[in-house]
C-alpha positions in Angstrom: 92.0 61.5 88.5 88.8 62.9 86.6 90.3 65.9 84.9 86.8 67.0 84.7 86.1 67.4 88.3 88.7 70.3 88.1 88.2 73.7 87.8 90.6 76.4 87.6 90.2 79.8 88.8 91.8 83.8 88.1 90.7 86.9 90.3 92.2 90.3 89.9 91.9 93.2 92.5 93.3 96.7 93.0 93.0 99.6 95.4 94.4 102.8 95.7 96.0 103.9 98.6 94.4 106.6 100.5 95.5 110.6 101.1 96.0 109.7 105.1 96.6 106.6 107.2 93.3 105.7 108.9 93.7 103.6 112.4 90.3 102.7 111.3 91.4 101.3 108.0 94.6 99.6 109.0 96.9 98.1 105.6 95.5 93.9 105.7 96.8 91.5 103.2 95.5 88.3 103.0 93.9 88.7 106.9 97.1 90.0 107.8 97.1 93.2 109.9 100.5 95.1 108.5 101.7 97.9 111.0 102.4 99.9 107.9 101.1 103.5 108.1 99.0 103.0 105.0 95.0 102.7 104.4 93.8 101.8 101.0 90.5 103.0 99.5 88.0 100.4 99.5 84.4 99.9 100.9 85.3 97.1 103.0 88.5 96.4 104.6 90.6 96.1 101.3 92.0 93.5 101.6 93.2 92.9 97.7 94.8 89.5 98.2 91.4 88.1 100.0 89.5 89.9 97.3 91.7 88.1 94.4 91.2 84.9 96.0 87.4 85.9 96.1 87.4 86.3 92.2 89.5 83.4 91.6 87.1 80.8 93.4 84.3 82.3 91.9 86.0 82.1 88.8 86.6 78.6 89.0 82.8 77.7 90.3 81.3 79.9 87.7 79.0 81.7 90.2 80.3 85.6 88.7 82.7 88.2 90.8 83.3 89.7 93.9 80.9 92.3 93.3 77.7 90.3 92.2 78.2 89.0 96.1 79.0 91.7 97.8 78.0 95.4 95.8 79.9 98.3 97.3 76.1 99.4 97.1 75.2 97.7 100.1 76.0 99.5 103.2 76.3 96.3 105.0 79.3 95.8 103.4 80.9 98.9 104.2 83.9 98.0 106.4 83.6 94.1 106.2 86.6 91.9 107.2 87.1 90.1 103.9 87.8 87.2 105.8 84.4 86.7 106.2 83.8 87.5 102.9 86.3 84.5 101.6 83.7 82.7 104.4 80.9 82.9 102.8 82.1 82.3 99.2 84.1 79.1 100.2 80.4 78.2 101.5 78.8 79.0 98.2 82.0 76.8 96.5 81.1 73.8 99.3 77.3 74.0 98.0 78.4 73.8 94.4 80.6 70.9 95.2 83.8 72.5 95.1 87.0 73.0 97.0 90.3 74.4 96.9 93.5 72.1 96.0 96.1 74.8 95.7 96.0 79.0 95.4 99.2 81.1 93.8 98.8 84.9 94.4 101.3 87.3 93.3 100.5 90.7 94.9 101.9 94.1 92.9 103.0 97.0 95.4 106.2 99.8 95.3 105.6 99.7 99.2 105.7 98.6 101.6 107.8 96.0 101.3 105.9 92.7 102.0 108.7 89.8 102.0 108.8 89.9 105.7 105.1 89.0 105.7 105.0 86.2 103.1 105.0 83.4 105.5 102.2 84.5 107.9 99.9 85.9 104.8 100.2 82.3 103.8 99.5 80.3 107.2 96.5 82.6 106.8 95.7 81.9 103.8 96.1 78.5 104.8 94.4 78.4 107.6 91.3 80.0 105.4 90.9 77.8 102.7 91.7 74.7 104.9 94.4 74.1 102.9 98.4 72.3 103.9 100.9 75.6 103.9 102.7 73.6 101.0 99.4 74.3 99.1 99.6 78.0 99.2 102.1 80.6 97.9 102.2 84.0 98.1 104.5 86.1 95.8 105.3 90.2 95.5 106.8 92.2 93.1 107.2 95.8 92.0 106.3 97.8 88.8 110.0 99.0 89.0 108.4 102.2 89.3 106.7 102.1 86.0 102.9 103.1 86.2 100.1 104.1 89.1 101.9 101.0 91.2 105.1 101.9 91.0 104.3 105.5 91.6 103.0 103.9 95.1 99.1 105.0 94.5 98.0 101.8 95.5 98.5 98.1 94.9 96.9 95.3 93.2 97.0 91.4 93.4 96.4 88.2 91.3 95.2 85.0 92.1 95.1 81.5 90.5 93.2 78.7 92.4 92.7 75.6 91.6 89.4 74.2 92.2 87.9 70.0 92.6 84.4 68.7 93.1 83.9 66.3 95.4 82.8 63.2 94.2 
């Protein structure tokens, strides 16, 4: 294997939870709708594992962040299913040669509790980056109460991807 054909990726993304639930702004992780009665503050759907995974590939292709692609300046952003979002960078990553071997994401929360979730956020995770479920891993954890997480203002997510060009 050409070492050189692989790139390796890190995205980082936090949102704060908002003052009320907002049916309109349901709680998704990683295209997951959670029937949690939580909305976080974002100007699309805020999703923050989607968003981490956004960073990450960018990351990994060089081609800048999450914002540089999609500005919370642009009203036609407002609301977006990040989905779409992971769409159109795994495009720009498919142009540039590139595609996902493997994504880790470790998502930081008080609440709610997510481990019931874990194996459907990664089937679609999977199922996004055309990627084998033995590919993908999702992890959570707590603050243990220490800081703006563990005082359950919002939540926050990493991501490592690891990236290969085609030949």
């Amino acid at each position: 294997m050409d070492l050189h054909k692989l790139r390796i990726g890190h995205g980082f993304d936090v949102h704060k939870f908002a003052a009320e639930y907002s049916a309109d702004k349901p709680l998704v992780l990683a295209g997951v709708r959670l029937e949690d009665k939580r909305s976080l503050v974002a100007h699309s759907d805020g999703d923050v594992v989607l968003h981490a995974v956004c960073d990450a590939i960018l990351g990994a292709i060089a081609a800048g962040d999450i914002g540089d692609h999609f500005p919370d300046s642009d009203a036609s952003y407002a609301g977006a299913d990040s989905s779409n979002l992971l769409l159109e960078v795994l495009e720009l990553a498919n142009k540039k040669g590139f595609q996902p071997i493997n994504v880790d994401v470790t998502i930081i929360a008080q609440v709610p509790r997510l481990s019931g979730h874990r194996q459907q956020m990664m089937a679609s995770l999977a199922g996004l980056l055309h990627l084998d479920t033995d590919r993908v891993n999702v992890k959570a954890t707590t603050t243990e109460r220490m800081g703006y997480l563990g005082r359950e203002e919002g939540m926050a997510c990493h991501c490592v991807v690891l990236m290969q060009q085609s030949s």
